[in-house]
C-alpha positions as CSV (number, residue, x, y, z in Angstrom):
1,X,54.5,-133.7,111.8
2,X,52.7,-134.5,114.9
3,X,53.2,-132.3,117.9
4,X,55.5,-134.1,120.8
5,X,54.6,-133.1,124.6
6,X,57.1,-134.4,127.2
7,X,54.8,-135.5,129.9
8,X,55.3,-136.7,133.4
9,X,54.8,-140.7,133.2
10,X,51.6,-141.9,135.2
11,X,52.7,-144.3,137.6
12,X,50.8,-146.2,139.5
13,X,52.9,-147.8,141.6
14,X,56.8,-148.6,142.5
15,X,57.9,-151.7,141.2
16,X,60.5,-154.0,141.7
17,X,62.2,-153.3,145.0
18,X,62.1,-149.7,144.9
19,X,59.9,-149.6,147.9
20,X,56.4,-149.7,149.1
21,X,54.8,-146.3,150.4
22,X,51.4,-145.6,151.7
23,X,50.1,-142.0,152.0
24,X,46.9,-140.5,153.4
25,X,44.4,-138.9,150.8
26,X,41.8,-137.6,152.5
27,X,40.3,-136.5,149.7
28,X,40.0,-139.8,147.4
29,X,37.8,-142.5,148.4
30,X,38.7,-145.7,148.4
31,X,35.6,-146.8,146.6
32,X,35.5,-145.1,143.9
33,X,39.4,-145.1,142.6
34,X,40.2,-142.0,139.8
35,X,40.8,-143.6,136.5
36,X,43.6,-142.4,133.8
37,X,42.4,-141.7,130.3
38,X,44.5,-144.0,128.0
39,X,45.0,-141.0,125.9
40,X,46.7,-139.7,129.2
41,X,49.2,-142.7,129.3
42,X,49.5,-143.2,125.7
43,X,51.7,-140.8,125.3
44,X,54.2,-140.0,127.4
45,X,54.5,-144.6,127.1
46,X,55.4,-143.9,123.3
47,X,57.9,-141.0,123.9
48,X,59.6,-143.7,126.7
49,X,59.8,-145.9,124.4
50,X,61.6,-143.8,122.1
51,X,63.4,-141.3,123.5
52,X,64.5,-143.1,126.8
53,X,64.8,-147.2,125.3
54,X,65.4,-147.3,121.9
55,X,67.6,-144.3,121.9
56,X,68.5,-144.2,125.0
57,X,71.5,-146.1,126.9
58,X,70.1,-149.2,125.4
59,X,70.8,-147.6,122.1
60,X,73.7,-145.6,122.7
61,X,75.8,-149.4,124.1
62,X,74.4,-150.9,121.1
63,X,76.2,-148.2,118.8
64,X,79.4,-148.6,120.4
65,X,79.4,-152.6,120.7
66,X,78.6,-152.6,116.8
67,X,81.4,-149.9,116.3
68,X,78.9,-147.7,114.8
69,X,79.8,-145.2,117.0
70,X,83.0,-144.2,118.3
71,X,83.9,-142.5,121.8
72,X,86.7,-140.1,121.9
73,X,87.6,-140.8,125.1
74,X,90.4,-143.1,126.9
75,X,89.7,-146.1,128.1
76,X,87.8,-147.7,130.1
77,X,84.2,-146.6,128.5
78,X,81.1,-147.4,127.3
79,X,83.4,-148.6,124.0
80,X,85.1,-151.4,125.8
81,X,82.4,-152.7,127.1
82,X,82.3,-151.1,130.7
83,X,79.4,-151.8,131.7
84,X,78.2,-152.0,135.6
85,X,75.1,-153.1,137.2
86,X,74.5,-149.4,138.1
87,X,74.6,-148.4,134.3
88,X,71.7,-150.9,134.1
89,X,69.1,-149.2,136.7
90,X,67.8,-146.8,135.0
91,X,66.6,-148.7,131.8
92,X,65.0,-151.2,134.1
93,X,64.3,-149.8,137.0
94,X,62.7,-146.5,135.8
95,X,62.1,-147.1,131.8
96,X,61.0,-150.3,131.4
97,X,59.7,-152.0,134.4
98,X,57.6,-148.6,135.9
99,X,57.1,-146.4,132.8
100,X,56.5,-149.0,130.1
101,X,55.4,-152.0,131.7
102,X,53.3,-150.7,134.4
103,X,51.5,-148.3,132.6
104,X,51.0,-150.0,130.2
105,X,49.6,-153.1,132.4
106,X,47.2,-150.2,133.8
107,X,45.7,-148.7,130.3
108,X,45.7,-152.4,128.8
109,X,43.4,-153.9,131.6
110,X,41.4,-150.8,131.7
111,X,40.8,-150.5,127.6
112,X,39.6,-154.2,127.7
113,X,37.1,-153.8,130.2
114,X,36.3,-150.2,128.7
115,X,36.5,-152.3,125.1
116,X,38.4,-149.3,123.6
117,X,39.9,-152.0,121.7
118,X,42.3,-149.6,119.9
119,X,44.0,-148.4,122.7
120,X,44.2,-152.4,123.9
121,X,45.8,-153.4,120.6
122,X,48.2,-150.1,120.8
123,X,49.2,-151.1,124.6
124,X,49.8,-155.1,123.7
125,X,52.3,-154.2,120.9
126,X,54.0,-151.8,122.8
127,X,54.5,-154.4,125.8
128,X,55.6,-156.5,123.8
129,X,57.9,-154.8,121.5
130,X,59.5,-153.3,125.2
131,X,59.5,-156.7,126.6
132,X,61.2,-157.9,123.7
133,X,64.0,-155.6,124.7
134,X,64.2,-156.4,128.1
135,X,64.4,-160.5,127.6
136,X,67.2,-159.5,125.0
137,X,68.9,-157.5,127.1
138,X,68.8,-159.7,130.5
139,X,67.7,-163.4,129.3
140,X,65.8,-164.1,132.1
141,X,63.0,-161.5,133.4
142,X,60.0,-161.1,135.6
143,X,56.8,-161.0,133.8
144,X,54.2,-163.8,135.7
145,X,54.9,-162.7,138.8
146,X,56.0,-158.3,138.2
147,X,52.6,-157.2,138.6
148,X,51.1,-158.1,141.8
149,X,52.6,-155.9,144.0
150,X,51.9,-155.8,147.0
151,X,51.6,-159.5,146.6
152,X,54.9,-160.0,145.2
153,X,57.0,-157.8,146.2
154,X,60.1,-159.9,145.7
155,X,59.1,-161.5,141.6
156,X,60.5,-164.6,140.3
157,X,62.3,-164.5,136.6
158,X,60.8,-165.7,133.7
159,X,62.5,-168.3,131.7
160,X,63.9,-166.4,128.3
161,X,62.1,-168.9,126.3
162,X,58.5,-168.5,128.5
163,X,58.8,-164.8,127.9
164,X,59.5,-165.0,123.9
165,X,56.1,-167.2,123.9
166,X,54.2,-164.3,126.1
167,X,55.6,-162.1,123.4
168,X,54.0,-163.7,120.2
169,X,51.1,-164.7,122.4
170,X,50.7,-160.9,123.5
171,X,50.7,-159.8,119.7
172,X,48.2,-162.7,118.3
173,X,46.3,-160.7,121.4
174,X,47.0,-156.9,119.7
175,X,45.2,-158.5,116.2
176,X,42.5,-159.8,118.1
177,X,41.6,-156.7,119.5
178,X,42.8,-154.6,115.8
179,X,39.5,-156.8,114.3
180,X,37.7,-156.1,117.5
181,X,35.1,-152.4,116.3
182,X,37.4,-149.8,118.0
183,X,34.5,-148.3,120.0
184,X,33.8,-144.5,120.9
185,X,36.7,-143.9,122.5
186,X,40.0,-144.2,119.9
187,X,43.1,-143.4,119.8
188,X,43.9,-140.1,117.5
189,X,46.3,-137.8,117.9
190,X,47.7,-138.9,121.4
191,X,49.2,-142.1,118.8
192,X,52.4,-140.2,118.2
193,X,53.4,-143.5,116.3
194,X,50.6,-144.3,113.6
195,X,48.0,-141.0,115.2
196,X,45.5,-143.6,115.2
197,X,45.6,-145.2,112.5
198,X,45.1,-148.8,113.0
199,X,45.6,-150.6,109.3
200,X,49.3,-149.4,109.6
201,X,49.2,-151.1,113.3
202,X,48.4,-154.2,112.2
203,X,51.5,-154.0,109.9
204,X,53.5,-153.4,112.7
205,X,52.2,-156.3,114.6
206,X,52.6,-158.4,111.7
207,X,56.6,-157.5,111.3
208,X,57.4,-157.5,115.1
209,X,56.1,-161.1,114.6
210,X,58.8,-161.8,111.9
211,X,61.2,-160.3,113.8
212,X,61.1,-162.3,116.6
213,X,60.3,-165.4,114.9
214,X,63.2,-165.1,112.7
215,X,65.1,-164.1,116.6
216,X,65.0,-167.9,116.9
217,X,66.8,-169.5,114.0
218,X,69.4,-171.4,116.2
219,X,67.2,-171.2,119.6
220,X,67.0,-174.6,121.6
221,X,63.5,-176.7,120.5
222,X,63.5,-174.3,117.6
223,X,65.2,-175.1,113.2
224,X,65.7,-172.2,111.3
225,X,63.2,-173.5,108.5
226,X,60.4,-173.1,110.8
227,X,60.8,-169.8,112.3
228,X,61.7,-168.9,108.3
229,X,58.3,-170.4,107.5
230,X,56.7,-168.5,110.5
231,X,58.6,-164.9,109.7
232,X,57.3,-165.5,106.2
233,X,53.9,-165.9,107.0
234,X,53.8,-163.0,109.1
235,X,55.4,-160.5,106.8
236,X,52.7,-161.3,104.4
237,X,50.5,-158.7,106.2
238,X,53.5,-156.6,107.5
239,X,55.2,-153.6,105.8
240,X,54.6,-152.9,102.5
241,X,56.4,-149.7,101.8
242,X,58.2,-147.3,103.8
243,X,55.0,-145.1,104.0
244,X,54.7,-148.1,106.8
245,X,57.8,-147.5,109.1
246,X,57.1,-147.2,112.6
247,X,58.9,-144.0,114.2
248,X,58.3,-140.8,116.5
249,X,58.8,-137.9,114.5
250,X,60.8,-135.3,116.6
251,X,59.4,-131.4,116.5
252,X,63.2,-130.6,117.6
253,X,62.0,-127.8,119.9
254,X,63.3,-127.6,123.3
255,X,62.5,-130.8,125.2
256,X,61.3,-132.5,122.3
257,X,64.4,-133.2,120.6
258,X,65.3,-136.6,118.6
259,X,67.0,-138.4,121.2
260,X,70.4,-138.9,118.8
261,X,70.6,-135.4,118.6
262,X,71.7,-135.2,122.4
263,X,73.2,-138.4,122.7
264,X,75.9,-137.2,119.8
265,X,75.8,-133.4,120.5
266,X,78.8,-131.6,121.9
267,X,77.9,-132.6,125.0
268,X,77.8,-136.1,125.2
269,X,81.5,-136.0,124.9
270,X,83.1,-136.7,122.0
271,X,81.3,-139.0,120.2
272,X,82.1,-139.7,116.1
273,X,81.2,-142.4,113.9
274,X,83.7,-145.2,114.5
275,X,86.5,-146.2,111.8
276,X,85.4,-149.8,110.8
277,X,81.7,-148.2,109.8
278,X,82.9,-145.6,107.8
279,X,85.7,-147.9,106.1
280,X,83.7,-150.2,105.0
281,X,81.3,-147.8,103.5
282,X,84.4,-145.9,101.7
283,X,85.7,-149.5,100.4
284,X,81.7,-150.1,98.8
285,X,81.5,-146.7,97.4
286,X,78.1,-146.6,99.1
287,X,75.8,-143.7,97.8
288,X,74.3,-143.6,101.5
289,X,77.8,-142.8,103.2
290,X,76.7,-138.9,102.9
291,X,73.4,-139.0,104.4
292,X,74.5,-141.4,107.3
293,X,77.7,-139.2,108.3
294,X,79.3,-136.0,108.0
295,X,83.2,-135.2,106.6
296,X,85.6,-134.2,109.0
297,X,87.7,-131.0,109.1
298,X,90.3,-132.5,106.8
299,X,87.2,-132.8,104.1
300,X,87.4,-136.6,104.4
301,X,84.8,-139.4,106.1
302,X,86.8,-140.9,108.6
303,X,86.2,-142.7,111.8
304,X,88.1,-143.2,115.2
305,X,89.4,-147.0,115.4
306,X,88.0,-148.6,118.9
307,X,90.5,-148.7,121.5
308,X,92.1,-145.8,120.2
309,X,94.3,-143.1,122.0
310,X,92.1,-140.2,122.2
311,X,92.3,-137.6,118.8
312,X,93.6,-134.1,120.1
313,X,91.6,-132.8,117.2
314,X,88.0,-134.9,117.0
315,X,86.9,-132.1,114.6
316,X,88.6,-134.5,111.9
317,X,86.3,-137.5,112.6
318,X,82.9,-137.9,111.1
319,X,80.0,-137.4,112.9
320,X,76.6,-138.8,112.5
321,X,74.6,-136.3,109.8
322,X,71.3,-134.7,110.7
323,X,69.2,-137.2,108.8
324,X,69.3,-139.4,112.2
325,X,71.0,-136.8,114.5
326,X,68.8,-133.8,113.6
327,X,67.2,-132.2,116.6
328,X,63.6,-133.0,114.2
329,X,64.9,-136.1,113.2
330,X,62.6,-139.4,113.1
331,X,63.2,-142.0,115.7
332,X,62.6,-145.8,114.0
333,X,61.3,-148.1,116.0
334,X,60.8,-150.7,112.6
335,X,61.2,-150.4,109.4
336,X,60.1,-151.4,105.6
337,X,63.8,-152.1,104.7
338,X,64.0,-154.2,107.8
339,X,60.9,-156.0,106.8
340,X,62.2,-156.8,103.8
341,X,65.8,-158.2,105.4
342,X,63.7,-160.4,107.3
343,X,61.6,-161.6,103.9
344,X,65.6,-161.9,102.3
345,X,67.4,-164.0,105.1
346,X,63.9,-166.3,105.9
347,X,63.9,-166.7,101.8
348,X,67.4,-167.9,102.1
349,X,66.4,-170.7,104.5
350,X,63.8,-172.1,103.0
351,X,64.7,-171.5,99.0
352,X,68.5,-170.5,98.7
353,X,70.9,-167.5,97.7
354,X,69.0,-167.2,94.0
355,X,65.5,-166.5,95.4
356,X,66.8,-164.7,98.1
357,X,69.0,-162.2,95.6
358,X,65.8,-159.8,94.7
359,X,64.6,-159.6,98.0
360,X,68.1,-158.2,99.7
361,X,67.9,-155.7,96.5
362,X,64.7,-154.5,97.4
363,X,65.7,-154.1,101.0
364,X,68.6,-152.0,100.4
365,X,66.5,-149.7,97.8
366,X,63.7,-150.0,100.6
367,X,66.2,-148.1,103.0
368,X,68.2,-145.9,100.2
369,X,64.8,-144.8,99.3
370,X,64.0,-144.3,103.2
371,X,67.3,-141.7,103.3
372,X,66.5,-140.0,100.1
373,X,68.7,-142.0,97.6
374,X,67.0,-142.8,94.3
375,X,67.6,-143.8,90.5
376,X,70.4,-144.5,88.7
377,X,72.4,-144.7,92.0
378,X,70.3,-147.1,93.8
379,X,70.6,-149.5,90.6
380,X,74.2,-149.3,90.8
381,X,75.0,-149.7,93.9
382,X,72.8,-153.0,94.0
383,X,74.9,-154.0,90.7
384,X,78.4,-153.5,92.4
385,X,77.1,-156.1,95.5
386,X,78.6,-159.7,94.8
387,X,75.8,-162.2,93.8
388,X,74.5,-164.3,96.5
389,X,75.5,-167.8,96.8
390,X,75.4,-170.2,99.9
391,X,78.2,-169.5,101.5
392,X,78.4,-165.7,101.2
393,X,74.3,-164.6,101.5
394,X,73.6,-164.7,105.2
395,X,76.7,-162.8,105.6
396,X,75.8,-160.4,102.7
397,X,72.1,-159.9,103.8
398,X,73.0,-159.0,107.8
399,X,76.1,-156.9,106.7
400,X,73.8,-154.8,104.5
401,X,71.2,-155.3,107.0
402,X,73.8,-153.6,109.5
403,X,73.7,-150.8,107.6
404,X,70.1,-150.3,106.8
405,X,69.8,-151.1,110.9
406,X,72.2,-147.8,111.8
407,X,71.6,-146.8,115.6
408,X,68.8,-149.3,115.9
409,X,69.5,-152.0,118.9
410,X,68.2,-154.7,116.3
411,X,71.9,-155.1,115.0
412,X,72.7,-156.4,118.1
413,X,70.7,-158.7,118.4
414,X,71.4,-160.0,114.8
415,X,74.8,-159.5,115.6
416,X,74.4,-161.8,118.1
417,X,72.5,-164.9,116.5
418,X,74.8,-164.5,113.3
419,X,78.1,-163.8,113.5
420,X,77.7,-160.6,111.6
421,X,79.0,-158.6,110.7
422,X,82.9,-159.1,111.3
423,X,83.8,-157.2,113.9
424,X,86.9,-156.8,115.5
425,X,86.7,-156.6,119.5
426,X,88.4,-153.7,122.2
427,X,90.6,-156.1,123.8
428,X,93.0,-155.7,126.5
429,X,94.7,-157.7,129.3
430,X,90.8,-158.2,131.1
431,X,88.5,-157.9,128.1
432,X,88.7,-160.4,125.4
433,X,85.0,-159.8,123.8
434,X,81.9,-158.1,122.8
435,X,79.6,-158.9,125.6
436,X,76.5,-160.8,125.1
437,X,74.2,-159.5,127.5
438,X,74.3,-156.7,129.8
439,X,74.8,-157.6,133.8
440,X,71.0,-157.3,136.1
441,X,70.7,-154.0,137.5
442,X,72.4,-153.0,140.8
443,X,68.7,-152.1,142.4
444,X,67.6,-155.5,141.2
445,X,70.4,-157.6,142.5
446,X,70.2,-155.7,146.3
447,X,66.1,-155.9,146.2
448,X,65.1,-159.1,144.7
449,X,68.0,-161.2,144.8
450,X,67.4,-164.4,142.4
451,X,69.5,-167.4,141.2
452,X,68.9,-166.1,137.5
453,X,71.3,-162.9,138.6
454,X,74.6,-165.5,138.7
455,X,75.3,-165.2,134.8
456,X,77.5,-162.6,133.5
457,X,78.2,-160.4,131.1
458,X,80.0,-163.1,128.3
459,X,77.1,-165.8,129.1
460,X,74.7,-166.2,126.0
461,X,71.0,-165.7,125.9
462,X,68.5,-168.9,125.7
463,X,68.2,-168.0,122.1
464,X,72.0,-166.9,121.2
465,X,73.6,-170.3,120.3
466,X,75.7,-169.1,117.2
């Protein structure tokens, strides 16, 4: 297991309307500017990514929108979709914009004139896999433009569509520099993701590529049987086996705890796995209900129904189980089984429900296998699943999908482009539906004030046109 160090991020400088500061070093010439290892930024970019994006808020909405999760708390929450522009800062203001996207900006330009082309590759996939996140979030973004502080101080937004082509253009960029020799300086064991290695990095690049491709099956100027054809191609080089899976693997020591493990602890308070997840696992007799969740105190799974009047006794609600929740617990960032989902919807596009049939089996004994599950149990689960046909397969491979995807923000978005799976929405007298983006940070929105901001929350994304 490789050794996590929470690290201070290495800044170098405020973005995005958080102000402009000059100080007097008396002891740095101008001349000659210190550089930061990328070993140094590496790091602590990798455990942001983790920790404080994909398991972070961004995760932890995600898990209540797909009533994955379940808050035992009264309404209005996080569950019913209260969300404000100051919920948003931190993930931009702090995460995503400073920590990711500027440090990474910094160790990328310095690796390619360095040509430690390992560290360049690393730093393109992880911009890109953030900035995927942040375009999915928000729609529109700053990318041209976020950088050139003090130049810019006030960026313009990105069209959606614009920053899904920097995306695919900033991987092709990551394989250029993964055939590229990787030098004398390489990444090792400050690579918490792959310690280095750079075979199972090009895998990675390869299925982020099918993931987005496949993003824009109903997207404006885009047909499904292209980005099928494209997500098809890629995954040809992508994951092979879950030997592949991209994750941080958590010491569970203090500070270096899975993120889940917090976010579901005691403290977070009250959070159990939500009734329509754990029902429809029950109903499918699905061998993976165990690992995913724990019984309550009445030796039953059960979850809390959204909306619900808080339980005076949570203790009876399920739980998330250690598997993802342990304090060592991995963190996924992509997986084998999700590969594989891809390979099964993209079949279904081009060649139908038959050819598509083996390929959703392999995906759910991809993940099974992932949680421990094997044999005889795998087999008949697969067997129990209705055959896919054209009207029931898209629906079949994203529900199962759903499941595979647990506490990974990727159901959203799938969520989002398909239709599935079925949930039923928190509703009251003002809220009506699942949201479809989250609102532009309050910072963002007082600082850099720009005509992109006027959507709101029940607005789609350029590429969301189920």
């Amino acid at each position: 297991m490789k050794k996590i160090t929470i690290m201070i991020l290495v800044t170098g400088s405020t973005l995005l309307g958080t102000g402009c500061k000059k100080f007097l070093d008396v002891n740095t010439d101008p001349n000659n500017p210190l550089q930061v290892k990328e070993a140094q930024i590496l790091p602590p970019v990798e455990i942001t990514t983790s920790t404080n994006v994909t398991g972070g808020f961004y995760g932890t909405v995600t898990a209540y929108w797909m009533q994955q999760l379940s808050l035992n708390q009264a309404s209005p929450s996080l569950e019913s979709y209260t969300i404000t522009p100051v919920d948003a800062n931190n993930t931009w203001n702090y995460y995503l914009y400073p920590n990711v996207f500027q440090n990474l900006n910094m160790m990328i330009n310095q690796a390619e004139q360095l040509h430690h082309n390992g560290y360049a590759a690393i730093g393109k996939t992880l911009f890109a896999y953030n900035l995927a996140i942040a375009a999915d979030l928000w729609g529109n973004v700053p990318y041209s433009q976020a950088f050139k502080i003090p130049e810019v101080m006030q960026p313009a937004y990105d069209k959606q569509e614009a920053v899904y082509n920097t995306i695919q253009d900033m991987l092709d960029s990551a394989l250029y520099y993964l055939e590229q020799p990787e030098g004398k300086v390489k990444p090792g064991n400050d690579d918490y993701i792959y310690n280095g290695n750079m075979d199972q990095w090009k895998k990675f690049v390869y299925t982020l590529k099918a993931r987005y491709y496949l993003r824009l099956t109903k997207a404006p100027g885009h047909t499904a049987a292209q980005q099928a054809d494209k997500a098809l191609l890629a995954l040809q080089h992508g994951f092979t086996d879950n030997k592949d899976n991209a994750l941080i693997a958590y010491p569970g020591s203090g500070q270096a705890e899975n993120p889940w493990y917090m976010n579901t602890g005691a403290a977070s308070g009250g959070v159990v796995m939500a009734q329509s997840f754990i029902d429809s696992l029950v109903a499918r007799k699905d061998p993976r209900l165990p690992v995913l969740a724990t019984k309550g105190n009445k030796g039953n799974y059960a979850g809390r129904r959204v909306g619900a009047t808080p339980a005076a006794d949570p203790d009876s609600f399920s739980v998330v189980n250690k598997f993802y929740a342990g304090a060592d617990a991995s963190l996924y960032l992509a997986t084998y089984a999700e590969a594989l989902f891809i390979k099964a919807e993209a079949t279904f596009i081009k060649q139908g429900a038959t050819a598509a049939g083996p390929v959703n089996a392999a995906a759910i004994e991809a993940h099974m296998n992932m949680l421990g599950i094997t044999g005889n149990t795998v087999q008949t689960y697969i067997a129990s699943r209705p055959a896919l046909t054209a009207t029931n397969a898209l629906a079949q491979i994203i529900t199962e999908k759903y499941v595979a995807g647990f506490l990974s923000p990727e159901i959203y978005n799938d969520w989002r482009r398909t239709g599935y799976p079925l949930l039923k929405p928190y509703q009251d007298e003002i809220v009506k539906a699942i949201p479809r983006r989250w609102p532009y940070p309050a910072n963002e929105l007082l600082t850099n004030p720009q005509p992109d901001q006027q959507v709101t929350q029940n607005d789609r994304l350029w590429w969301d046109a189920n």
